[in-house]
Backbone as JSON Lines, residues from 0, in Angstrom:
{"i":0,"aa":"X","n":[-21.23,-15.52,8.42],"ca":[-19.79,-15.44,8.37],"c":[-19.28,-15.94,7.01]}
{"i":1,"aa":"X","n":[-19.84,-17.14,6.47],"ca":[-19.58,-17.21,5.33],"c":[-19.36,-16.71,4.14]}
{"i":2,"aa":"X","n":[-20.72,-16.07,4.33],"ca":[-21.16,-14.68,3.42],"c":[-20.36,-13.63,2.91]}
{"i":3,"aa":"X","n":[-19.65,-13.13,4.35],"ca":[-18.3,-12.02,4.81],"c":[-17.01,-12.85,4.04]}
{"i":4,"aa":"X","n":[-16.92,-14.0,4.17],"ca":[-15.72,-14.18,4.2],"c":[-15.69,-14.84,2.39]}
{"i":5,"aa":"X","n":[-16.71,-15.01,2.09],"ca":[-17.1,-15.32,0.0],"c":[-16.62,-13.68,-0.22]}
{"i":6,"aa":"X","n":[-17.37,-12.76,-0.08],"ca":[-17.35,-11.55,-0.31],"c":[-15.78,-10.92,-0.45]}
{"i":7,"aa":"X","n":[-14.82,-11.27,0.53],"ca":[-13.56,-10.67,0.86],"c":[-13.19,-11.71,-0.55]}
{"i":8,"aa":"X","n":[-13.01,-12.33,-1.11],"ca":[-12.38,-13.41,-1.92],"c":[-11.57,-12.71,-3.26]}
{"i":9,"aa":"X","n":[-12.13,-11.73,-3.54],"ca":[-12.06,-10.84,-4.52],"c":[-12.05,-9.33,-4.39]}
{"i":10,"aa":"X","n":[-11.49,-8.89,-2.98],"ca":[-11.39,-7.45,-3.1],"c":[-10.38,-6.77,-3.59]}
{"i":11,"aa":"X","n":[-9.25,-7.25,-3.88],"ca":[-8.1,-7.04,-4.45],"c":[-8.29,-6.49,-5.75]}
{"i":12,"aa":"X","n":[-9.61,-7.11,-6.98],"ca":[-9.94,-6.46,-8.16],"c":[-10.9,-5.31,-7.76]}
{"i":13,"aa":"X","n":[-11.37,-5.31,-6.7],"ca":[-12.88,-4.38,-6.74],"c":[-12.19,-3.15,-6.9]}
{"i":14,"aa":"X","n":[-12.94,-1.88,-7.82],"ca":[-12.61,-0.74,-7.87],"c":[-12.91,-0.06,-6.21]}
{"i":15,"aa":"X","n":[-12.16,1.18,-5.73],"ca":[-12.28,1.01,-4.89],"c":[-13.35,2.72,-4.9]}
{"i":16,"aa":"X","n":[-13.07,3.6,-5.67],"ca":[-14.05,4.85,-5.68],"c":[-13.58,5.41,-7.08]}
{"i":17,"aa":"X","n":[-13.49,6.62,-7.08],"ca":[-13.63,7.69,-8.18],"c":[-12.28,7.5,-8.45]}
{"i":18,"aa":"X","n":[-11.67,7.84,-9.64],"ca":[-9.65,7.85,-9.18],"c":[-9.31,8.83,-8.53]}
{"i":19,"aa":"X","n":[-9.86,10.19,-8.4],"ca":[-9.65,10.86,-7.29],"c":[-10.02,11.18,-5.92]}
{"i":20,"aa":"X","n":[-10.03,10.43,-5.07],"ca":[-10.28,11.02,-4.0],"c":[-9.11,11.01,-2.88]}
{"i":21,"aa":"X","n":[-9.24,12.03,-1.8],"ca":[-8.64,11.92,-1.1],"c":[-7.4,13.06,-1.17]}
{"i":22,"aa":"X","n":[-6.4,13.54,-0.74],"ca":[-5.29,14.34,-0.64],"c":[-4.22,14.14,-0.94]}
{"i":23,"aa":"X","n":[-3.75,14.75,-1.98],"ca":[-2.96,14.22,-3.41],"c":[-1.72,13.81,-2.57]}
{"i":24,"aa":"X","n":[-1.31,14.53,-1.66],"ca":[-0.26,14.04,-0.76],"c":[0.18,12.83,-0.53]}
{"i":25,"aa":"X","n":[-1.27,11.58,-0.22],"ca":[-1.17,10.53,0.33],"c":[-2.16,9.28,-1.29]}
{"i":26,"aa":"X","n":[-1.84,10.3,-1.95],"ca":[-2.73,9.53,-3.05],"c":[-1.34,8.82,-3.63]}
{"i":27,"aa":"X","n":[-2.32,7.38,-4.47],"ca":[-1.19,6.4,-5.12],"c":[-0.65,7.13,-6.79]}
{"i":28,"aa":"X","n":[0.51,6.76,-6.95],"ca":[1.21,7.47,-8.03],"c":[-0.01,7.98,-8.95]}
{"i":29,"aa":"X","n":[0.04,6.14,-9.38],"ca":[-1.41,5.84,-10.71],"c":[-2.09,7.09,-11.14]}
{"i":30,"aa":"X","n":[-2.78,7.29,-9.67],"ca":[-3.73,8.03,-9.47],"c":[-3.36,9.57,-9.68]}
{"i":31,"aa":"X","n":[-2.02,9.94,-9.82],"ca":[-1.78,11.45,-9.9],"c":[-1.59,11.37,-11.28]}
{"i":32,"aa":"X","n":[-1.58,10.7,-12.44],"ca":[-2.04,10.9,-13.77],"c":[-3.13,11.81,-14.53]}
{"i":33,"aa":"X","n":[-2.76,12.34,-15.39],"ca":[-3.35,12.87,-16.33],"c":[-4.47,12.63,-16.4]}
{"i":34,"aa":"X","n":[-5.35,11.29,-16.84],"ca":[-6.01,10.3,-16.77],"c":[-5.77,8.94,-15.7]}
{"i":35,"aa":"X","n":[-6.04,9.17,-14.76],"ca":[-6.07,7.85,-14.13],"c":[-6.69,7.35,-13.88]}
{"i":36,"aa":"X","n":[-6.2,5.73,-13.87],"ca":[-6.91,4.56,-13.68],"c":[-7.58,4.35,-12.95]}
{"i":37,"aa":"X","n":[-9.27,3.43,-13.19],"ca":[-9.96,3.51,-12.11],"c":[-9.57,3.24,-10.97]}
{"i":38,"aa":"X","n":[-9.56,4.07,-9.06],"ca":[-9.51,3.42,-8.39],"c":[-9.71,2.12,-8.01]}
{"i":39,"aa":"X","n":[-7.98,1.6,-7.41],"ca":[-8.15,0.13,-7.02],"c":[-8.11,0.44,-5.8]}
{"i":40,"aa":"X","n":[-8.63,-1.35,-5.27],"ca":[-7.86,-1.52,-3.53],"c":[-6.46,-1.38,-3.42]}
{"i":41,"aa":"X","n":[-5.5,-1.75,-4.84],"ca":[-4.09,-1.41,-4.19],"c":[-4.02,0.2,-3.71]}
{"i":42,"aa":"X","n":[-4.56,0.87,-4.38],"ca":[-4.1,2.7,-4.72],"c":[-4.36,2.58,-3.25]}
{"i":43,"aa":"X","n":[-4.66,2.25,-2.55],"ca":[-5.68,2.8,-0.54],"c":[-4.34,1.8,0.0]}
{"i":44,"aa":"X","n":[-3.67,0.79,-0.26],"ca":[-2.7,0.2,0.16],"c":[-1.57,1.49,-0.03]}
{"i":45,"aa":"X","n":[-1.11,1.54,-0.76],"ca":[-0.08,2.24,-1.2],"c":[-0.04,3.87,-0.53]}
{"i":46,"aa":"X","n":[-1.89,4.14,-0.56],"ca":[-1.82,5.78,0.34],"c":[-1.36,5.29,1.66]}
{"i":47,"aa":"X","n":[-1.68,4.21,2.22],"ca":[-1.73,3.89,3.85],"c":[-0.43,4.07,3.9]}
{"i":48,"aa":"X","n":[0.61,3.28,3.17],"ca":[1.85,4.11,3.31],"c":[2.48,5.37,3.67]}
{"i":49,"aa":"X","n":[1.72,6.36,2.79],"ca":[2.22,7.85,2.5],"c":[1.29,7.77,4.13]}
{"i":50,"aa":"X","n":[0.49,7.96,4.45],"ca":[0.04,8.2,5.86],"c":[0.89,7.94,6.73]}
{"i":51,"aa":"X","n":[1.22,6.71,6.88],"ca":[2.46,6.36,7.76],"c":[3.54,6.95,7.77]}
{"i":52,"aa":"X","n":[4.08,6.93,6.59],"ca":[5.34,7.55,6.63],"c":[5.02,9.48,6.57]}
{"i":53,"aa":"X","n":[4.37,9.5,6.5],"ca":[3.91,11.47,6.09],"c":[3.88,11.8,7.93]}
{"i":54,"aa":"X","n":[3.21,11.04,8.89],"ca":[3.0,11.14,10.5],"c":[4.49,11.01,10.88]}
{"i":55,"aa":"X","n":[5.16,10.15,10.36],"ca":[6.14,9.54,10.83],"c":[7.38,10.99,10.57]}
{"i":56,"aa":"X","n":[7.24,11.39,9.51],"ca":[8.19,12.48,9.37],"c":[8.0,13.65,10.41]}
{"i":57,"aa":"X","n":[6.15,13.64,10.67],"ca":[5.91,15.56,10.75],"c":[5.36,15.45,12.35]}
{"i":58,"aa":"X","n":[5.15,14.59,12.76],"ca":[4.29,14.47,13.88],"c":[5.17,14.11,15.35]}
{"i":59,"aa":"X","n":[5.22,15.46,16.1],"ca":[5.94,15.39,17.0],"c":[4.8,14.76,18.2]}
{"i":60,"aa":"X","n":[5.74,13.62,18.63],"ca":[5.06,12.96,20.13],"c":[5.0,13.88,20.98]}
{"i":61,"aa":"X","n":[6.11,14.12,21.24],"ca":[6.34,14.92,22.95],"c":[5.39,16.19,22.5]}
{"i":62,"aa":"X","n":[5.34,16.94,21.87],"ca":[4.76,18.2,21.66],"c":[3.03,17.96,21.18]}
{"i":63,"aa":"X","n":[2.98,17.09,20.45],"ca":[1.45,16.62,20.14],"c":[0.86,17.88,18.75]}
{"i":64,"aa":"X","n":[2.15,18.41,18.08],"ca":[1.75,18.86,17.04],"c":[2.56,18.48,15.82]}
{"i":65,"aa":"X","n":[2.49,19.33,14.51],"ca":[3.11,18.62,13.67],"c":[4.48,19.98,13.54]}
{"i":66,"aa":"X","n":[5.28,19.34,13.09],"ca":[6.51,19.99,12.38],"c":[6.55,20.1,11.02]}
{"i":67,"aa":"X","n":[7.15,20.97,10.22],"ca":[6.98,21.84,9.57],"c":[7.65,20.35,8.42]}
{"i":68,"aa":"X","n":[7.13,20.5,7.11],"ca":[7.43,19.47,6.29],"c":[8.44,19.08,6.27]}
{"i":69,"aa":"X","n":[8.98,17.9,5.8],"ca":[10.85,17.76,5.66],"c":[10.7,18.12,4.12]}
{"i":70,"aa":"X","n":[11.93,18.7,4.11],"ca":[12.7,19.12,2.88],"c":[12.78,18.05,2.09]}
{"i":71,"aa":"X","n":[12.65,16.44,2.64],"ca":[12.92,15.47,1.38],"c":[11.56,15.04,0.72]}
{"i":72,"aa":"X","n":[10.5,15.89,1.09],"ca":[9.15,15.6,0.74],"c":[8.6,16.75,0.24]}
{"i":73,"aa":"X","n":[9.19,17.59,0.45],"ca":[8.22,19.28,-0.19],"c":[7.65,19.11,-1.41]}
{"i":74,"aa":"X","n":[8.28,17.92,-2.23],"ca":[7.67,17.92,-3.85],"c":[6.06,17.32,-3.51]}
{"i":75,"aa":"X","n":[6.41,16.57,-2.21],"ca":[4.35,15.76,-1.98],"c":[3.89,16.79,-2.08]}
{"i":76,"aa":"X","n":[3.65,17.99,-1.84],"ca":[2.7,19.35,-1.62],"c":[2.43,19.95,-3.03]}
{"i":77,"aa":"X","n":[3.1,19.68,-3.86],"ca":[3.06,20.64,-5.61],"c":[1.84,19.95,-6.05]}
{"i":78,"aa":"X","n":[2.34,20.29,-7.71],"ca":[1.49,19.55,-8.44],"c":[1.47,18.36,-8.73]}
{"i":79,"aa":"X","n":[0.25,17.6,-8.94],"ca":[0.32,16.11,-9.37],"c":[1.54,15.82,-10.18]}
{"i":80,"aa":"X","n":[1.96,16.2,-11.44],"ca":[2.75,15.46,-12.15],"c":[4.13,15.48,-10.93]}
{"i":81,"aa":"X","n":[4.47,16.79,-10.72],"ca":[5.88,17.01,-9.72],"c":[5.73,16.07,-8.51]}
{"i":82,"aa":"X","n":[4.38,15.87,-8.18],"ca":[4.43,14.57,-6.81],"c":[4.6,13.04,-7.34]}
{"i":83,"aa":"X","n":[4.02,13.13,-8.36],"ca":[3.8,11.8,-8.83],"c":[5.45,11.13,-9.5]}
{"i":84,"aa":"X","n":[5.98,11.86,-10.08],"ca":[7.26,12.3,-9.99],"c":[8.32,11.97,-8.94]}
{"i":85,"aa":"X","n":[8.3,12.31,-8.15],"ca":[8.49,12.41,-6.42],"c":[8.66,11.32,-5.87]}
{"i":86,"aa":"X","n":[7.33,10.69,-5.92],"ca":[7.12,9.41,-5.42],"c":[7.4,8.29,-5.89]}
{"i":87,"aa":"X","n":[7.68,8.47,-7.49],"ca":[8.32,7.12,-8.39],"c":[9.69,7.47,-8.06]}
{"i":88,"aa":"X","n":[9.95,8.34,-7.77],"ca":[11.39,8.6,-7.44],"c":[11.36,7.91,-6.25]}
{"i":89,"aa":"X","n":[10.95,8.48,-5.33],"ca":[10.94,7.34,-3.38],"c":[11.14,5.77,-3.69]}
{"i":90,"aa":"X","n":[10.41,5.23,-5.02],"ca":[10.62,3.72,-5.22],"c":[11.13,3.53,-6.28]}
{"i":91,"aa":"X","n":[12.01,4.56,-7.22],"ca":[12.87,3.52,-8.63],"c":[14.02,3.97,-8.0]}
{"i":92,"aa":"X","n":[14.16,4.75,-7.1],"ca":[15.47,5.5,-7.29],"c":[16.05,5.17,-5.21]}
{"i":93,"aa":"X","n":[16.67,4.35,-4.75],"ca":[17.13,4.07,-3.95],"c":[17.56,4.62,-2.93]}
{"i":94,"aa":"X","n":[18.38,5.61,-3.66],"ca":[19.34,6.05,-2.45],"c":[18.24,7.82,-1.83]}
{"i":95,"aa":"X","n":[17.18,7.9,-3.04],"ca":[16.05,8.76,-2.75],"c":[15.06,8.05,-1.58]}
{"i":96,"aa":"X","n":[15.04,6.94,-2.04],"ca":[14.01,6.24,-0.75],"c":[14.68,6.58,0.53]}
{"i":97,"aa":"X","n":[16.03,6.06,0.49],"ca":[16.76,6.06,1.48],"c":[16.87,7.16,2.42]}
{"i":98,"aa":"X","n":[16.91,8.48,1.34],"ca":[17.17,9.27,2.48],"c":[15.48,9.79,3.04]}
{"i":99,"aa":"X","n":[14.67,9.93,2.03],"ca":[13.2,9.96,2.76],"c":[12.97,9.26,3.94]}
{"i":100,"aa":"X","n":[13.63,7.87,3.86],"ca":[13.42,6.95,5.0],"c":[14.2,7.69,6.54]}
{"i":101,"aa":"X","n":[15.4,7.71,6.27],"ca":[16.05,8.4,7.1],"c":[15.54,9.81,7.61]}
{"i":102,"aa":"X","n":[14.88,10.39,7.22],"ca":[14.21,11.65,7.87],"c":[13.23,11.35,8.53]}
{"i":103,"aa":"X","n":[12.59,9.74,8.62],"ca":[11.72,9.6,9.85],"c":[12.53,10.05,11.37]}
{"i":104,"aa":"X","n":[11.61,10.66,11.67],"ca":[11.77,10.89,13.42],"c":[12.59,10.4,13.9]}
{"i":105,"aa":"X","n":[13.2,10.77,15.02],"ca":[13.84,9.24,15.88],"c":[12.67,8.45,17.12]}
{"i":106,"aa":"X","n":[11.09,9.34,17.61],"ca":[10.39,8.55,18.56],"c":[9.82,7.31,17.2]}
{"i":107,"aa":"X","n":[9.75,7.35,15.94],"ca":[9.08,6.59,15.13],"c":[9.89,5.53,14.46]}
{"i":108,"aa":"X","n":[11.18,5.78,14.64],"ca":[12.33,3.61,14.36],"c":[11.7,2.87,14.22]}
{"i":109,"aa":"X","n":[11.0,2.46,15.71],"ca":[10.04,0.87,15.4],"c":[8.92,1.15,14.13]}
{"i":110,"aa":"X","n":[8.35,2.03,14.15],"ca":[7.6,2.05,12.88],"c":[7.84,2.24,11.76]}
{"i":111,"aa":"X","n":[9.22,2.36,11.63],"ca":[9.91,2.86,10.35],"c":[10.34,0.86,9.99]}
{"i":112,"aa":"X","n":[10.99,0.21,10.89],"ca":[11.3,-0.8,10.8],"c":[10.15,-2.02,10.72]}
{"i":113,"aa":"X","n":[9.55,-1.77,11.62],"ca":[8.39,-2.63,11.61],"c":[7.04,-2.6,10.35]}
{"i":114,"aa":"X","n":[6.75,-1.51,9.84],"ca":[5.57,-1.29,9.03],"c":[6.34,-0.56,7.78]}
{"i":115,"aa":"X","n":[6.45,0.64,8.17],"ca":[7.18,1.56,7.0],"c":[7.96,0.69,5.96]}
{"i":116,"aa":"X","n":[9.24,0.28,6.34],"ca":[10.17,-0.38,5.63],"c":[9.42,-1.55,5.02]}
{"i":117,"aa":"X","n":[8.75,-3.27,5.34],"ca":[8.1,-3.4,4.75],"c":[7.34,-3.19,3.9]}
{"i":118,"aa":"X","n":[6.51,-2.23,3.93],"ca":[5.72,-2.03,3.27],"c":[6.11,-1.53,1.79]}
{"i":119,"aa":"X","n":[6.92,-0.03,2.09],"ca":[8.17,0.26,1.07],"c":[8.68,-0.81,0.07]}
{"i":120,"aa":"X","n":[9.24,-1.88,1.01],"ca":[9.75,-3.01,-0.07],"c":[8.74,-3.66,-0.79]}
{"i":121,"aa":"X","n":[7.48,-4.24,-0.49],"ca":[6.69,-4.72,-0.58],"c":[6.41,-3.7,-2.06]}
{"i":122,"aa":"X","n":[5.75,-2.52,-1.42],"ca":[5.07,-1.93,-2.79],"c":[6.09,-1.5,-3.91]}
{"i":123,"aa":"X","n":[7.64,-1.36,-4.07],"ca":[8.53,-0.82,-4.56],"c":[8.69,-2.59,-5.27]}
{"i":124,"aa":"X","n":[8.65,-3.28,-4.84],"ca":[8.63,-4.69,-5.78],"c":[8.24,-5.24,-6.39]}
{"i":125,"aa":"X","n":[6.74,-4.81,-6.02],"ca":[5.72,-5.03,-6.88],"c":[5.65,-4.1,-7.82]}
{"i":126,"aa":"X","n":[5.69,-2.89,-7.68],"ca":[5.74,-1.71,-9.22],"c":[6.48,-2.42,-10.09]}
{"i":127,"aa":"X","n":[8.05,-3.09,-9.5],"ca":[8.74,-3.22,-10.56],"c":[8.66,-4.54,-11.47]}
{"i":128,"aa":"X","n":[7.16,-5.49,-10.68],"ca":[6.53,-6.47,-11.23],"c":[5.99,-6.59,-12.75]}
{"i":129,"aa":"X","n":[5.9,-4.97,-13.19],"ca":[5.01,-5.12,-14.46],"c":[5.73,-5.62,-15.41]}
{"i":130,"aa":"X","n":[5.21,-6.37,-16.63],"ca":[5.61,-6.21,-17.95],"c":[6.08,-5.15,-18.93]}
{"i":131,"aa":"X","n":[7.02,-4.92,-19.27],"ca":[7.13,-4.16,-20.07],"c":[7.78,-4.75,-21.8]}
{"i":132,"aa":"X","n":[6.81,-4.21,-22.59],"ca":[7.08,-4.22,-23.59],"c":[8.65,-3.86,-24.32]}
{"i":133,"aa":"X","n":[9.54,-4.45,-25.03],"ca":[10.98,-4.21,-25.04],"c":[11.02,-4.22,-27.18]}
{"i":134,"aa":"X","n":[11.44,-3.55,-27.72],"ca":[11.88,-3.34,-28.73],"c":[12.21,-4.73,-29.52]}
{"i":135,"aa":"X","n":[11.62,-5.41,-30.45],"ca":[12.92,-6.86,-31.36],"c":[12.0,-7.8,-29.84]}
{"i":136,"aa":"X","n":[10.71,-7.68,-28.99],"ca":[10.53,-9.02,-28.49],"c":[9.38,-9.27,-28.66]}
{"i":137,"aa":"X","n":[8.63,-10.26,-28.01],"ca":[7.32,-10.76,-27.68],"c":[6.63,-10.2,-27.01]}
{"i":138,"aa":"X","n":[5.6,-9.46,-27.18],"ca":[4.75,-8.13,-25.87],"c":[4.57,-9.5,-25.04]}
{"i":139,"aa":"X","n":[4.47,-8.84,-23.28],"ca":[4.52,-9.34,-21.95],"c":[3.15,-9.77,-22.29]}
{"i":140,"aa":"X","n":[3.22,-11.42,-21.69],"ca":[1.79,-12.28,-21.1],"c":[0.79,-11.64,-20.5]}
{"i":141,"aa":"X","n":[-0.56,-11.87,-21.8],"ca":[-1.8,-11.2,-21.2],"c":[-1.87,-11.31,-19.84]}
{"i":142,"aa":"X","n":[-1.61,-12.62,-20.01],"ca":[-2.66,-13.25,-17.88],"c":[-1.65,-12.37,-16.81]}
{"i":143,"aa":"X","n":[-1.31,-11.53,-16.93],"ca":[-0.85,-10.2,-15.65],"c":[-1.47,-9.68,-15.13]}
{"i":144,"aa":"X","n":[-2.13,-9.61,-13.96],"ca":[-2.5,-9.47,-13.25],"c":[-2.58,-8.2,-12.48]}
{"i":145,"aa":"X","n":[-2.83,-6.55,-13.45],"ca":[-2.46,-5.04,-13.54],"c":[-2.91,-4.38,-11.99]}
{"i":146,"aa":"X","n":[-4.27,-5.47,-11.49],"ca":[-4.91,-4.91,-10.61],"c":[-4.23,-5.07,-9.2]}
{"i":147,"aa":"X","n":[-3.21,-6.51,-9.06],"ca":[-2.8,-6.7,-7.96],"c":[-0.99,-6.55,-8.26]}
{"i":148,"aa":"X","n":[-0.53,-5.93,-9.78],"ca":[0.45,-6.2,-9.39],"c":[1.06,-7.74,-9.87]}
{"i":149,"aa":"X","n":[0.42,-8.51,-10.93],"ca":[0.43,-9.57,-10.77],"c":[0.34,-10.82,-9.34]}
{"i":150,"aa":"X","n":[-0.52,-9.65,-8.37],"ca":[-0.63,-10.8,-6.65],"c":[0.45,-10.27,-6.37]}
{"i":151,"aa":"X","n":[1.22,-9.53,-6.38],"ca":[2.3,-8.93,-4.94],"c":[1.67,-7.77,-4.66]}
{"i":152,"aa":"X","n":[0.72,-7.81,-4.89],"ca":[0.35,-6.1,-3.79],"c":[-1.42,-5.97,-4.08]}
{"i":153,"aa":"X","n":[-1.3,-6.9,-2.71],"ca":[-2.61,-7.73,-2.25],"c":[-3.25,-7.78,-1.33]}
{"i":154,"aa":"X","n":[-4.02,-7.44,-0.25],"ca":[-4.4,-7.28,1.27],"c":[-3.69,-8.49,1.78]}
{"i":155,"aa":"X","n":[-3.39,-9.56,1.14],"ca":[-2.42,-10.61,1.92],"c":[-1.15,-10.48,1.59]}
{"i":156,"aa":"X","n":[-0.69,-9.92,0.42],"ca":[0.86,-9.84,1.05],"c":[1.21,-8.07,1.92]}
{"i":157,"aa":"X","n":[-0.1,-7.53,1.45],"ca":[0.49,-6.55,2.62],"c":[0.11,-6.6,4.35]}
{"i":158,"aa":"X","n":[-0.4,-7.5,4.4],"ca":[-0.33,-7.89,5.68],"c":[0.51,-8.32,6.46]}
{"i":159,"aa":"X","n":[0.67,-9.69,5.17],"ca":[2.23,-10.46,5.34],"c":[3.36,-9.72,5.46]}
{"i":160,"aa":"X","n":[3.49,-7.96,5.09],"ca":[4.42,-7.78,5.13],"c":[5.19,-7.68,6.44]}
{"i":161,"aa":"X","n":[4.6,-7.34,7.17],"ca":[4.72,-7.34,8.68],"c":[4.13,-8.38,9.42]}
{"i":162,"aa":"X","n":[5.06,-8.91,10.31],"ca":[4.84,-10.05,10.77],"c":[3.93,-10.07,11.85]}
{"i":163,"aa":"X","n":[3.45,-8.67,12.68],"ca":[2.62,-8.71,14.0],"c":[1.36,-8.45,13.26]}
{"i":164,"aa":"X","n":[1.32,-7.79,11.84],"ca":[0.03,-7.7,11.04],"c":[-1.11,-9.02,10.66]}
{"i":165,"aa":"X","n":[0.53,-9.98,10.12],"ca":[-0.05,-11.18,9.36],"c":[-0.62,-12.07,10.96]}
{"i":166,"aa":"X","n":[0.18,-11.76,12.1],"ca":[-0.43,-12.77,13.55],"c":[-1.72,-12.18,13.72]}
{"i":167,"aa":"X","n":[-2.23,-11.16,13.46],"ca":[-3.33,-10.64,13.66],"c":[-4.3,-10.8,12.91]}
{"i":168,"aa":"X","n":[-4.29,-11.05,11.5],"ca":[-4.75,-11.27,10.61],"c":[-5.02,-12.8,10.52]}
{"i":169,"aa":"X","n":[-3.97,-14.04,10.77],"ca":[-4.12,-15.14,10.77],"c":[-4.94,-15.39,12.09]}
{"i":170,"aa":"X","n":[-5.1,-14.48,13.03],"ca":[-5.26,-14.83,14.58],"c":[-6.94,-14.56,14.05]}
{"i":171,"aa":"X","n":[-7.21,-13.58,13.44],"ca":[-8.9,-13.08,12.48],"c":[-9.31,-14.31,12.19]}
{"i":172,"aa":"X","n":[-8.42,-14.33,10.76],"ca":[-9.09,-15.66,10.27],"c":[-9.32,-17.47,10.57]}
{"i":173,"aa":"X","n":[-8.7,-17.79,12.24],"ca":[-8.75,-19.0,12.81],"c":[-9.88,-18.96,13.28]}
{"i":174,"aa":"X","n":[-10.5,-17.59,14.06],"ca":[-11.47,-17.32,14.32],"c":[-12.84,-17.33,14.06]}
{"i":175,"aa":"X","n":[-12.49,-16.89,12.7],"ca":[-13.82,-16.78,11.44],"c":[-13.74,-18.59,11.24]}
{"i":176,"aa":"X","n":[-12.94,-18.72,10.6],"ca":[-13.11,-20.08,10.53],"c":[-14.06,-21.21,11.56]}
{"i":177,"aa":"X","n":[-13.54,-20.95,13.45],"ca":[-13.98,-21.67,14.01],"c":[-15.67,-21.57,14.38]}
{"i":178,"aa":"X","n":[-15.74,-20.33,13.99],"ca":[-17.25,-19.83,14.07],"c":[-18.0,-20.65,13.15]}
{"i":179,"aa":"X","n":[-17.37,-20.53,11.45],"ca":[-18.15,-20.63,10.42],"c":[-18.4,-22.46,10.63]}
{"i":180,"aa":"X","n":[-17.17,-22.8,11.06],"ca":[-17.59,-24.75,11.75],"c":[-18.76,-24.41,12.49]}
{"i":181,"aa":"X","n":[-18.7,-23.88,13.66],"ca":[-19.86,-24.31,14.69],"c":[-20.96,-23.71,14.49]}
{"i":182,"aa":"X","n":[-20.97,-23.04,13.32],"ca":[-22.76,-22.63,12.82],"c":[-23.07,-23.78,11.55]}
{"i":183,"aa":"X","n":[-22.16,-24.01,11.3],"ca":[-22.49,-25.29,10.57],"c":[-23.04,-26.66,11.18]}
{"i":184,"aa":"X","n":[-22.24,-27.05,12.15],"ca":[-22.15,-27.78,13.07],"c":[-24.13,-27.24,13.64]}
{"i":185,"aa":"X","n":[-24.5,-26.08,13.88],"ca":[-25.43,-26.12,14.66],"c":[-26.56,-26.46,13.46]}
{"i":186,"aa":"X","n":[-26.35,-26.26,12.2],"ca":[-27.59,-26.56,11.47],"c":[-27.97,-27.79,11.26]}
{"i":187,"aa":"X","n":[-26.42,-28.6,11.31],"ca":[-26.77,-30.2,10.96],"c":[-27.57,-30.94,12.14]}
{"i":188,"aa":"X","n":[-27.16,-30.17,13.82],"ca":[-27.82,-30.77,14.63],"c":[-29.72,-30.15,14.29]}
């Protein structure tokens, strides 16, 4: 258990695959670049989003199929630059989030409120975390932290972002913990 839990200490920097994989739809901005950056663990944070919210728009309960795209997302389906585009739009541009948000379903609210919205804020706060270089100043402090966001967009604050996530997650790790005592506990006896 120890082992598991040294290992997790640092997944936040680990690359996470190729920069492309996966369905450009639900892929992280970064990643719809020209050249993009090696896959991180954030980019798989940030798709889990587009998953959520992509079900949340198209996926009818009562019927058990999907509905036909919403009109405030048709740009996810184009080309990379026009999605990537799209999606910095969903988080610089507000009243664009807003209405994307609002085209969730009505069986999907609690998940729009509970996970969706979080998460949204969460990753839309952290983008706007970076340094940027400004004309007549001092270029932004090496020690930034590109991979997490400077630490806001982290497997712990996206957990944290939701509060039944982080009980589940803290409810994990009391667990791991009480184990990793009583195998300790059993070697000293």
């Amino acid at each position: 258990m120890a082992a598991l839990k040294h290992s997790m200490v640092n997944i936040d920097q680990l690359p996470a695959a190729h920069p492309r994989t996966g369905t450009s739809t639900y892929l992280a901005i970064e990643l719809l670049k020209k050249n993009p950056p090696l896959h991180l663990y954030r980019h798989e944070l940030e798709s889990f989003l587009y998953v959520l919210l992509w079900g949340a728009l198209h996926f009818g309960v009562a019927s058990g199929g999907r509905h036909p795209t919403a009109e405030v997302v048709k740009k996810w389906e184009d080309e990379f630059d026009i999605i990537r585009l799209a999606k910095s739009n969903f988080f610089d541009d507000y009243e664009e989030g807003e209405r994307i948000l609002d085209a969730i379903r009505p069986e999907f609210q609690s998940l729009r409120q509970e996970w969706i919205e979080p998460l949204y804020w969460l990753i839309r706060d952290a983008r706007r975390s970076v340094p940027v270089k400004r004309p007549g100043q001092e270029p932004p402090k090496e020690d930034y932290d590109k991979d997490t966001y400077g630490g806001r967009l982290t497997l712990r604050t996206f957990m944290a972002a939701n509060q039944s996530a982080a009980e589940i997650g803290q409810e994990g790790g009391d667990k791991e913990e009480k184990e990793e005592k009583e195998e300790t506990k059993q070697k000293d006896n």
